[in-house]
LOPAMI-739431 format. One record per residue (C-alpha): residue in one letter; x, y, z. Coordinates in nm, 3 decimals, always signed. Layout:
<pts>
PT   resn         X         Y         Z
PT      A         X         Y         Z
...
</pts>
This chain:
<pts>
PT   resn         X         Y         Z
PT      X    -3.260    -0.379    -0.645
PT      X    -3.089    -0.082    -0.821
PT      X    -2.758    -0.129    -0.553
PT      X    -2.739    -0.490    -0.702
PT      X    -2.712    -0.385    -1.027
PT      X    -2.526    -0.064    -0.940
PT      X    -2.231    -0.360    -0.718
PT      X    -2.248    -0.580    -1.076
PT      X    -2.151    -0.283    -1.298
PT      X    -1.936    -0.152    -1.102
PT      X    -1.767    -0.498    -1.099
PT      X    -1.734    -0.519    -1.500
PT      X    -1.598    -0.159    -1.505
PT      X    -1.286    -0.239    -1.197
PT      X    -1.224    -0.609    -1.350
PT      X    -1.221    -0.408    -1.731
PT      X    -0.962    -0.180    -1.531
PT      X    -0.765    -0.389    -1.409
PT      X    -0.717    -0.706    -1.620
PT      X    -0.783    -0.493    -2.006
PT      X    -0.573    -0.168    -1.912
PT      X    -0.360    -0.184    -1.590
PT      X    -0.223    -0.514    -1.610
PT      X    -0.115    -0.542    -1.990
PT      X    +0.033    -0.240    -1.947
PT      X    +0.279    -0.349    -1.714
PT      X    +0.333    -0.684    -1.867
PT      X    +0.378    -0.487    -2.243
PT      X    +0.602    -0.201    -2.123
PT      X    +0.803    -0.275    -1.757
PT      X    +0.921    -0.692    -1.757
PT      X    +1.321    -0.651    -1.788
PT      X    +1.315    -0.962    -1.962
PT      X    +1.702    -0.934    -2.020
PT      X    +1.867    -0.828    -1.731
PT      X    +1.612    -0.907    -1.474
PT      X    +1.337    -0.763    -1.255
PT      X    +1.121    -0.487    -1.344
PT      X    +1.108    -0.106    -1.413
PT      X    +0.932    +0.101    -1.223
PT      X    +1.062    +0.394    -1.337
PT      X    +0.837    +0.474    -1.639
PT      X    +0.633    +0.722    -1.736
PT      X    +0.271    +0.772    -1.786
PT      X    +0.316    +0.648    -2.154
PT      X    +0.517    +0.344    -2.111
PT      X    +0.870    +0.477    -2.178
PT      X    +1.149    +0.363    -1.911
PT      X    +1.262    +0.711    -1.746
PT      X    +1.534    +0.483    -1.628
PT      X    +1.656    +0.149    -1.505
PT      X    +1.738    +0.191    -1.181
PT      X    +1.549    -0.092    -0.961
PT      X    +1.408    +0.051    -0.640
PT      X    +1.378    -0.270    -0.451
PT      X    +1.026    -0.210    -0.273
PT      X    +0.941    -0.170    -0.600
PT      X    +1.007    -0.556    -0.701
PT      X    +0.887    -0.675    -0.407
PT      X    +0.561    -0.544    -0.439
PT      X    +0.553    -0.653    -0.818
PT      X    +0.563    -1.010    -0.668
PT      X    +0.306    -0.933    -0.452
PT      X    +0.085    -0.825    -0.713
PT      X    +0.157    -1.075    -1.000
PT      X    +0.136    -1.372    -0.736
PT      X    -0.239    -1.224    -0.616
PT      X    -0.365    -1.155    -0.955
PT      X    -0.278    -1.546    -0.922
PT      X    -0.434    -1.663    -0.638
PT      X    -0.747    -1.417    -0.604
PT      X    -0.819    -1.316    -1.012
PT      X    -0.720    -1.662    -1.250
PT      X    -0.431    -1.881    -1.207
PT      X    -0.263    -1.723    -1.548
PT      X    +0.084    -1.913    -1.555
PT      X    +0.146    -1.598    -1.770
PT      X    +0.097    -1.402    -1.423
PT      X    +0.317    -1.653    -1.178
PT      X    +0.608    -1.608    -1.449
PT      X    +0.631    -1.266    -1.436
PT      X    +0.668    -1.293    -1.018
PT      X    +0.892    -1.603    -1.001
PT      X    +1.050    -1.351    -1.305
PT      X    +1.117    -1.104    -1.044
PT      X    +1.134    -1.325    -0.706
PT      X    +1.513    -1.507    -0.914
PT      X    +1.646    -1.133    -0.943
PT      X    +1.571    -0.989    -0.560
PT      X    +1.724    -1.333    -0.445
PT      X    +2.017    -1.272    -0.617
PT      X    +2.049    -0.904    -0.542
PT      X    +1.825    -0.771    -0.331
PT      X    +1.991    -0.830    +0.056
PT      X    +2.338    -0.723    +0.201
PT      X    +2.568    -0.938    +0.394
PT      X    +2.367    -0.922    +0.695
PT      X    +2.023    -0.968    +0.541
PT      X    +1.888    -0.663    +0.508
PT      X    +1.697    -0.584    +0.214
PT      X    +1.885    -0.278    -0.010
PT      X    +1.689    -0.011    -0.141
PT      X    +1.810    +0.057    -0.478
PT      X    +2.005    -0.126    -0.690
PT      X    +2.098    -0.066    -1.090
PT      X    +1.951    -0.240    -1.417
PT      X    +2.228    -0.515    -1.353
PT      X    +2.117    -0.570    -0.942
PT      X    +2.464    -0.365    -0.838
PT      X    +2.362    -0.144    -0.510
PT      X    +2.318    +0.170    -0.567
PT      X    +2.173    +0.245    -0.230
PT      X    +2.224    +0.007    +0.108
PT      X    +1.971    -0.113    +0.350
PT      X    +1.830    +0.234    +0.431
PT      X    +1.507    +0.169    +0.475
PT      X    +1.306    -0.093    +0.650
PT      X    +1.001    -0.089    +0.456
PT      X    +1.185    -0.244    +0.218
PT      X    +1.202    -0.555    +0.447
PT      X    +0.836    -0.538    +0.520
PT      X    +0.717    -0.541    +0.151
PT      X    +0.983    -0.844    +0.105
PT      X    +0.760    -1.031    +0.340
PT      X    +0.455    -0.933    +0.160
PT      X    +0.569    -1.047    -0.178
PT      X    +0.742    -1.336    -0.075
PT      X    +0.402    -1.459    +0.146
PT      X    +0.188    -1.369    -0.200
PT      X    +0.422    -1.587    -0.359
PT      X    +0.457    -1.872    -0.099
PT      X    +0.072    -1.887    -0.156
PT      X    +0.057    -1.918    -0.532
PT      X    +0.392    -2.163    -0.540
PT      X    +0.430    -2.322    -0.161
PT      X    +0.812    -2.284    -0.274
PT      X    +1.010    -2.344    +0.027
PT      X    +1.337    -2.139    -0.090
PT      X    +1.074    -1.845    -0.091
PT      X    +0.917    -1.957    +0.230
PT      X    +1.250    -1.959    +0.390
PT      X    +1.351    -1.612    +0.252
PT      X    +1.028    -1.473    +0.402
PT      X    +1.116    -1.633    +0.734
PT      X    +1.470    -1.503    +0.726
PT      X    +1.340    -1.155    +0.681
PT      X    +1.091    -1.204    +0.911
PT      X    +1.353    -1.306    +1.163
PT      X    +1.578    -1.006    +1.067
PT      X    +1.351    -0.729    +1.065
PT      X    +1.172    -0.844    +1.397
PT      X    +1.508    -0.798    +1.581
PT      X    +1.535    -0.428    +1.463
PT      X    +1.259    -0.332    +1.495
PT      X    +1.254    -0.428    +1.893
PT      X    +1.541    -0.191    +1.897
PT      X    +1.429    +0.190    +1.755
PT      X    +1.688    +0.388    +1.634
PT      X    +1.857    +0.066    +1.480
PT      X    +1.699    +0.091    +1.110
PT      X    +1.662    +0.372    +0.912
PT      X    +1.294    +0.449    +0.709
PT      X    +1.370    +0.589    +0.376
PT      X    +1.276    +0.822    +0.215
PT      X    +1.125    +0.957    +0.499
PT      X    +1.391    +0.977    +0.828
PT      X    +1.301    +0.948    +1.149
PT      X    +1.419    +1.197    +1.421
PT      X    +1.559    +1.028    +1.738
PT      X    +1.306    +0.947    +1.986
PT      X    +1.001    +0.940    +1.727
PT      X    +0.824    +0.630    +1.597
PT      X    +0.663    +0.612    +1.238
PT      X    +0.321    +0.526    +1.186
PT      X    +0.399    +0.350    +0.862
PT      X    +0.635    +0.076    +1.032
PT      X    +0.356    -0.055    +1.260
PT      X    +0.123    -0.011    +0.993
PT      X    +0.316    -0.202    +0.740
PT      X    +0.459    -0.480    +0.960
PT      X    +0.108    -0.534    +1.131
PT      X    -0.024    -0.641    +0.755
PT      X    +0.260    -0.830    +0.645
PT      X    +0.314    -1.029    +0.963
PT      X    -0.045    -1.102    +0.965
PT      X    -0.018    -1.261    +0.652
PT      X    +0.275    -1.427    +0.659
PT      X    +0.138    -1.599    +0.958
PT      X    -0.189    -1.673    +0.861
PT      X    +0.016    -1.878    +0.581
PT      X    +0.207    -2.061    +0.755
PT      X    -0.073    -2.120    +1.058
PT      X    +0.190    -1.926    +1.301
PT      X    +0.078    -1.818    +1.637
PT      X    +0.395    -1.653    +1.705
PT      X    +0.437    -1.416    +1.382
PT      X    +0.022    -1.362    +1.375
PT      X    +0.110    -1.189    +1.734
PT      X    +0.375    -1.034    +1.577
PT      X    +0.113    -0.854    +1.344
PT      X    -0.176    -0.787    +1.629
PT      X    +0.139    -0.583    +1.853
PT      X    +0.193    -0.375    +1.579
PT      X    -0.216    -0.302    +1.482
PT      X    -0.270    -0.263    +1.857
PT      X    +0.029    -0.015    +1.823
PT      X    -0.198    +0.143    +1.507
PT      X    -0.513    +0.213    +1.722
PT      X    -0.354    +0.291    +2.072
PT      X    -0.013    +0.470    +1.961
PT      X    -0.147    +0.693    +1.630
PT      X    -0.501    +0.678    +1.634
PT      X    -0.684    +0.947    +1.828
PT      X    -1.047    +0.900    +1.899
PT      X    -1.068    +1.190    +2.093
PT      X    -0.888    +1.408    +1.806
PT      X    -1.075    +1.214    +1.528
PT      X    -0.734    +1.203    +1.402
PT      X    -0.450    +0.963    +1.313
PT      X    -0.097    +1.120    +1.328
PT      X    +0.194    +1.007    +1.157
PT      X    +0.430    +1.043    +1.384
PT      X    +0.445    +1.008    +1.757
PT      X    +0.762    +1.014    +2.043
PT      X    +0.872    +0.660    +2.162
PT      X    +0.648    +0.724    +2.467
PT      X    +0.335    +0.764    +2.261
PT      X    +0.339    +1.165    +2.355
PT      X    +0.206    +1.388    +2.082
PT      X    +0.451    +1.602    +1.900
PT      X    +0.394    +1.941    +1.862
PT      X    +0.574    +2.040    +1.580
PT      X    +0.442    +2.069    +1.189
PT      X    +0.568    +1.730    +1.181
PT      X    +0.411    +1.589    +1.493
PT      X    +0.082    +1.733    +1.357
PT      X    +0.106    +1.585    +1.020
PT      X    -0.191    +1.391    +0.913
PT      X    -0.209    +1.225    +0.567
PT      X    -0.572    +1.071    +0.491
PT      X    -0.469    +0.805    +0.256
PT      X    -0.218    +0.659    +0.472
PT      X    -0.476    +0.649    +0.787
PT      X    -0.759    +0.524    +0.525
PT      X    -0.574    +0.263    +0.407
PT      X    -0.414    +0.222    +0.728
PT      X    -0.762    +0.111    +0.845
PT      X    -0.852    -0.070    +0.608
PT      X    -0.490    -0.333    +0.687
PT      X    -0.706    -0.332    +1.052
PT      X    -1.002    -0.475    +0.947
PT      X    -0.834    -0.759    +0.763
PT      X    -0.658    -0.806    +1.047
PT      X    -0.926    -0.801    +1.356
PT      X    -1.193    -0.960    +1.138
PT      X    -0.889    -1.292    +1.138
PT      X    -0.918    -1.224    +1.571
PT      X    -1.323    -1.177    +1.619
PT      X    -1.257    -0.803    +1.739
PT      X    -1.581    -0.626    +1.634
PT      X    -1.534    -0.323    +1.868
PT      X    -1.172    -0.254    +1.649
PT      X    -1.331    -0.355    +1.314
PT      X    -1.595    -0.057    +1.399
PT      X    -1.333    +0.197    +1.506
PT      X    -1.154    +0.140    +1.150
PT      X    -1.465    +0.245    +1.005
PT      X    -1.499    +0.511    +1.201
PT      X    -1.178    +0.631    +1.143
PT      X    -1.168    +0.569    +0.783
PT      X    -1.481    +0.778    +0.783
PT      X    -1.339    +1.093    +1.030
PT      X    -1.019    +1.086    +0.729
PT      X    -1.227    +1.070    +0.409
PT      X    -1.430    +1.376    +0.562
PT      X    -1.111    +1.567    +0.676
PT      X    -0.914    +1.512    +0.364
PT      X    -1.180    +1.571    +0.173
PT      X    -1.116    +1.897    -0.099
PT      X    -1.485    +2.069    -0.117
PT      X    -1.350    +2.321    -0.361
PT      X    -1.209    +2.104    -0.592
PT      X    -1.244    +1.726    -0.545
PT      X    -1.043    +1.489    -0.447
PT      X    -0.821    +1.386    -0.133
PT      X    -0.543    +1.620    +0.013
PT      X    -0.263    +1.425    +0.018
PT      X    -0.186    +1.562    +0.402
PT      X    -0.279    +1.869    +0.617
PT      X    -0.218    +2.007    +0.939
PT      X    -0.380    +1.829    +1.262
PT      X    -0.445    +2.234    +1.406
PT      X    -0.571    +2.365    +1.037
PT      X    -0.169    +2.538    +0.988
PT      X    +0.071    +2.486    +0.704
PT      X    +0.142    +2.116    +0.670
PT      X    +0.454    +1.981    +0.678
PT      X    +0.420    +1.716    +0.434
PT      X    +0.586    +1.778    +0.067
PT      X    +0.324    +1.869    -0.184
PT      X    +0.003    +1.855    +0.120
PT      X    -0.259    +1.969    -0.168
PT      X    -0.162    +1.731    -0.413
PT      X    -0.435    +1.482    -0.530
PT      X    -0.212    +1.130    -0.586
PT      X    -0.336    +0.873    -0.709
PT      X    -0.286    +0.622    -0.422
PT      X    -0.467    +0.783    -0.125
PT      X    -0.763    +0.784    -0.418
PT      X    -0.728    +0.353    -0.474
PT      X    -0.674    +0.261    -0.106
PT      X    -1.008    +0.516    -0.002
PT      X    -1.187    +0.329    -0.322
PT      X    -1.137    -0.061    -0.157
PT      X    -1.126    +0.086    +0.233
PT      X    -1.497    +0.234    +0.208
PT      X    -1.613    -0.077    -0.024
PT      X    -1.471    -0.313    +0.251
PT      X    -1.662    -0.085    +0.533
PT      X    -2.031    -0.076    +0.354
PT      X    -1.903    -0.479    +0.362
PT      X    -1.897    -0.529    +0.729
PT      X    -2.105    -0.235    +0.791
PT      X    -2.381    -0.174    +0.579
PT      X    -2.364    +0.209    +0.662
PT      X    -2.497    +0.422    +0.394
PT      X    -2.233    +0.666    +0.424
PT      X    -1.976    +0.429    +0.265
PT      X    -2.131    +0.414    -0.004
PT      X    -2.164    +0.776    -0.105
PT      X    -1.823    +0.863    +0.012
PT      X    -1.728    +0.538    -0.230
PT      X    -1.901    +0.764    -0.579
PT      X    -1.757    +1.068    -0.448
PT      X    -1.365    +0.896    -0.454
PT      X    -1.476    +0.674    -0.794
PT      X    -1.638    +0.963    -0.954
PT      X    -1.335    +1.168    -0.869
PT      X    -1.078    +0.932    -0.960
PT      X    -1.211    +0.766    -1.304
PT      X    -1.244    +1.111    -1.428
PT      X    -0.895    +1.232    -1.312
PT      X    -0.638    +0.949    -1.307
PT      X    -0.709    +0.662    -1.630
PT      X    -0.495    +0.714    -1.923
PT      X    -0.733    +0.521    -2.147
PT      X    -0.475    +0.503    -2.436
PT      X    -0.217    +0.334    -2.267
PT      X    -0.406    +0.203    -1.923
PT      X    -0.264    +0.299    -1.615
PT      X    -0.337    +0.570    -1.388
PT      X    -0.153    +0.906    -1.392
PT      X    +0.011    +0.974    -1.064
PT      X    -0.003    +1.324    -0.948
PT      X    -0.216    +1.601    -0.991
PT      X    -0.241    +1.945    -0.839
PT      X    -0.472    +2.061    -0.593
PT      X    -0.704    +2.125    -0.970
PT      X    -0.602    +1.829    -1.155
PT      X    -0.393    +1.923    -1.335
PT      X    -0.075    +1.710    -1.423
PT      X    +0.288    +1.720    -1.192
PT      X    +0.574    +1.581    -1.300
PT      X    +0.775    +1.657    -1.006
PT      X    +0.912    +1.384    -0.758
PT      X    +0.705    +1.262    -0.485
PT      X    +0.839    +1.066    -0.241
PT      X    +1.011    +0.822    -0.511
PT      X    +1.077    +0.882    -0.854
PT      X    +0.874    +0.539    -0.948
PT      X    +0.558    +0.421    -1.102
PT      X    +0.508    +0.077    -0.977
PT      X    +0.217    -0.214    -1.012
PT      X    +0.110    -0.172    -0.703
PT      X    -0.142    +0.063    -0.527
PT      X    -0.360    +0.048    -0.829
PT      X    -0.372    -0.328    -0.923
PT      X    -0.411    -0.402    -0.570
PT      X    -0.701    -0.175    -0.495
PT      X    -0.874    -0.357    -0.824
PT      X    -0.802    -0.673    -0.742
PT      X    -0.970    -0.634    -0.363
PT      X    -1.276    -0.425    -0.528
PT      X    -1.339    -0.693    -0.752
PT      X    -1.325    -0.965    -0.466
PT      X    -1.605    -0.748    -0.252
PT      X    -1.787    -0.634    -0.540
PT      X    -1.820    -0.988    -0.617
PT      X    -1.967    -1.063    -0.329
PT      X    -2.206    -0.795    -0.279
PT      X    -2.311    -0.867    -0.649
PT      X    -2.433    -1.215    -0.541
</pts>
């Protein structure tokens, strides 16, 4: 009896989260009303650090507006902030040959070209969240389009670049199959498409046979073209948020195709990273380390993020789901003790986004100089939707 009760408070305190702090943050403080889109670039605080539009950034806004839509309450509130969003990126968010840009200015002007296709991927992810809430067929199309585009790159490495993050010739990123294995999946399971559901299972059959190593209990983020390890402080980079949440994309998508044995090597695997990015001096998850134990390659390897934190919080919910293990489910306090003491900013409701190896604030760029509405809101929304149902 006490886990019932334990799933139906823990369900008021990540729907509190998300729809009294996170959410109303981002509506009060980041809709560009006047010229468009949204800001991303903000601090902890609310205040625009500056306009610049980082078009993932939008895209995933969409996608997280549209499924606090379809999965929380049908708020027309909600859908007007992402159709908000989805009229700027139409307008300035692809160059001349379709490719989705990466940064543009408060006034959609490119700043930076098509330099990354991730940016593509998370344009099919919005636009699908979207087609869902709306079953719009100008955003349909534009998800199709990109669809079309980024399928015929990525069939040819070396033709797209993967900001802000290059790739070396002859290497293959873990995050591009990871990404487009989600985001095709979806897109097809919207549309009831065969072809572009396939699309998603060649790229999470790349995720388990490609990156994942059983035999190393390990999941590298970067291999060569011919699926040979690299040994290099790159080759041996391992980052246990990415793999966790990695996982977590694979048992959305092999529960869709009836693969149990895959559905119980995520959670495995999600389990072998939450152990080996585990801190046991401090707390928290390493944001990478070294496959061999050495100096890790990865920019700031002992910071605790807050987005390896949010995807382990809905991954390990999601595996006590179809798994019932008990280990989930103390690996899940662990990760929520850690990260509702460290991250909330309680007086103005999102979560701070970097911390030292101790907790302690960073201010320092990671990766991108952003703050956007994604990896938080969409870690509460899909703990609320499996809380829910282990509350019942």
């Amino acid at each position: 009896m006490h886990i019932e009760v334990r799933f139906v408070d823990l369900l008021a305190i990540y729907r509190s989260e998300l729809l009294e702090r996170v959410v109303p943050f981002w509506i009060k403080h980041a809709i560009d009303w006047q010229h468009g889109g949204i800001l991303t670039c903000i601090s902890d605080e609310g205040q625009a650090l500056s306009e610049d539009k980082y078009m993932w950034s939008q895209l995933r806004a969409i996608w997280t507006f549209s499924a606090l839509y379809n999965y929380v309450e049908p708020r027309e509130e909600w859908l007007k902030v992402a159709r908000h969003i989805f009229d700027f990126v139409k307008r300035y968010g692809r160059d001349e040959q379709g490719r989705w840009v990466f940064a543009v200015d408060r006034d959609g002007r490119v700043l930076k070209g098509a330099t990354s296709i991730y940016t593509d991927g998370f344009a099919i992810y919005g636009l699908t969240e979207l087609a869902r809430a709306t079953d719009d067929q100008e955003v349909i199309n534009l998800a199709l389009e990109t669809y079309e585009n980024a399928q015929a790159r990525l069939s040819r490495p070396g033709s797209y670049q993967t900001d802000p993050y290059p790739l070396p010739e002859g290497v293959k990123a873990h995050a591009v199959s990871m990404l487009f294995s989600l985001v095709f999946h979806e897109l097809g399971r919207y549309l009831d498409n065969r072809e572009i559901l396939e699309a998603g299972l060649h790229h999470a059959h790349e995720v388990m046979t490609a990156f994942l190593r059983p035999d190393r209990r390990l999941l590298f983020e970067y291999v060569r073209l011919d699926n040979s390890l690299i040994d290099s402080p790159m080759g041996r980079s391992v980052v246990p948020g990415h793999a966790i949440e990695s996982m977590w994309f694979m048992i959305h998508i092999f529960r869709h195709w009836g693969d149990e044995a895959r559905i119980q090597q995520a959670v495995e695997a999600i389990r072998w990273h939450i152990e080996f990015g585990w801190d046991e001096e401090y707390g928290g998850i390493f944001l990478a380390r070294d496959a061999e134990g050495g100096e890790p390659w990865w920019p700031f390897a002992d910071a605790k993020i807050w987005w390896p934190h949010t995807e382990a919080l809905y991954a390990l919910l999601l595996a006590y789901e179809v798994s019932k293990e008990p280990w989930t489910l103390e690996w899940f306090q662990k990760v929520h003790n850690y990260a509702f003491t460290h991250f909330p900013v309680p007086e103005y409701g999102e979560w701070t986004q970097k911390l030292d190896r101790q907790g302690r604030k960073i201010t320092e760029t990671v990766a991108l100089p952003v703050k956007d509405p994604f990896h938080l809101p969409r870690a509460l929304i899909y703990c609320t939707q499996v809380l829910q149902r282990l509350a019942e």
